[in-house]
N, C-alpha and C positions, 0 to 999 in steps of 0.2 A: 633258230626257229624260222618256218618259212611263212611268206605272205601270200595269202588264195584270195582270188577275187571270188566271192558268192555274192547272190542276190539276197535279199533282207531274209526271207521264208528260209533259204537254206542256212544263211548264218546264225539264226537264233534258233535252230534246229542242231546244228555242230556246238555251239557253246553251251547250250542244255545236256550235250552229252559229254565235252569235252573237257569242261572249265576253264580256267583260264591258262591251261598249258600249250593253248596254240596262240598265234598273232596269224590275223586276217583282212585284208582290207577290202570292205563295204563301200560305194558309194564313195566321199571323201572323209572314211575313218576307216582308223586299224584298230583291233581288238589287240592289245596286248600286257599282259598282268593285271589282267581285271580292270583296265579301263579303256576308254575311248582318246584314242591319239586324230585329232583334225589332220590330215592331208595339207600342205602349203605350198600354194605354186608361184612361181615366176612367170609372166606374161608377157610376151610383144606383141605390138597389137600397131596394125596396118592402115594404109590409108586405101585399098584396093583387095579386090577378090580374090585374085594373083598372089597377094604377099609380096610385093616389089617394091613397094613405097614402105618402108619402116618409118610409125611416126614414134614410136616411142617404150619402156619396158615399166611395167609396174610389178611390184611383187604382196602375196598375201601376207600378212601381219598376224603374231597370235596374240587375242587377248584373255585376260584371266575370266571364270566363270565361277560363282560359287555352287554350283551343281557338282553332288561328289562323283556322279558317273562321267557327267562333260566339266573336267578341270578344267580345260582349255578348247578355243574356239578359233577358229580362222577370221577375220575381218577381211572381207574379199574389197579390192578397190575398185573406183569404178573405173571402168575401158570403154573410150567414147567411140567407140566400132563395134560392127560385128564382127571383123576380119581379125582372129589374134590365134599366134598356135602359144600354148601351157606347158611350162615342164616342171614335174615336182621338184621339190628343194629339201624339204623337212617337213618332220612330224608337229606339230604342237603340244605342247608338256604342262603342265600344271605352272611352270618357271620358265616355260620360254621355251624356244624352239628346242628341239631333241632331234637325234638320229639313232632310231628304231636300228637291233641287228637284222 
């Protein structure tokens, strides 16, 4: 299955027609088998505009949810700058991190 970035108006307009046979990812969620998978990233984060000073890497955390459409939730850390680049890592799963096909 593939994953399309759409904006909220278009994705709830595609799964109204599609159900749950596509995976999409909105925002920091993928649609896929009828539920919402959270997005999870890795962070470094700078002490400068430039990106030359690395102070340090934090990464997101899943925790459980009992909402049955959001199993799972990101727990974002904090990053004591504004300078950081993100790269994703994994999904969040009802059990912990997953890796979406």
């Amino acid at each position: 299955m593939k994953l399309k970035t759409l904006g909220l108006g278009a994705l709830t307009a595609v799964l109204a027609t599609l159900g749950s046979a596509t995976a999409m990812a909105n925002g920091g969620y993928t649609w896929y088998d009828n539920q919402y998978y959270p997005l999870a990233f890795s962070y470094t984060y700078y002490a400068d505009a430039a990106k030359t000073q690395p102070l340090g890497t934090v990464t997101d955390t899943c925790v459980t949810s009992y909402d049955p459409m959001y199993a799972a939730q990101v727990s974002v850390p904090y990053i004591p700058t504004a300078y950081y680049d993100e790269e994703f890592i994994y999904h969040c799963g009802d059990m912990g991190p997953v890796l979406l096909p």
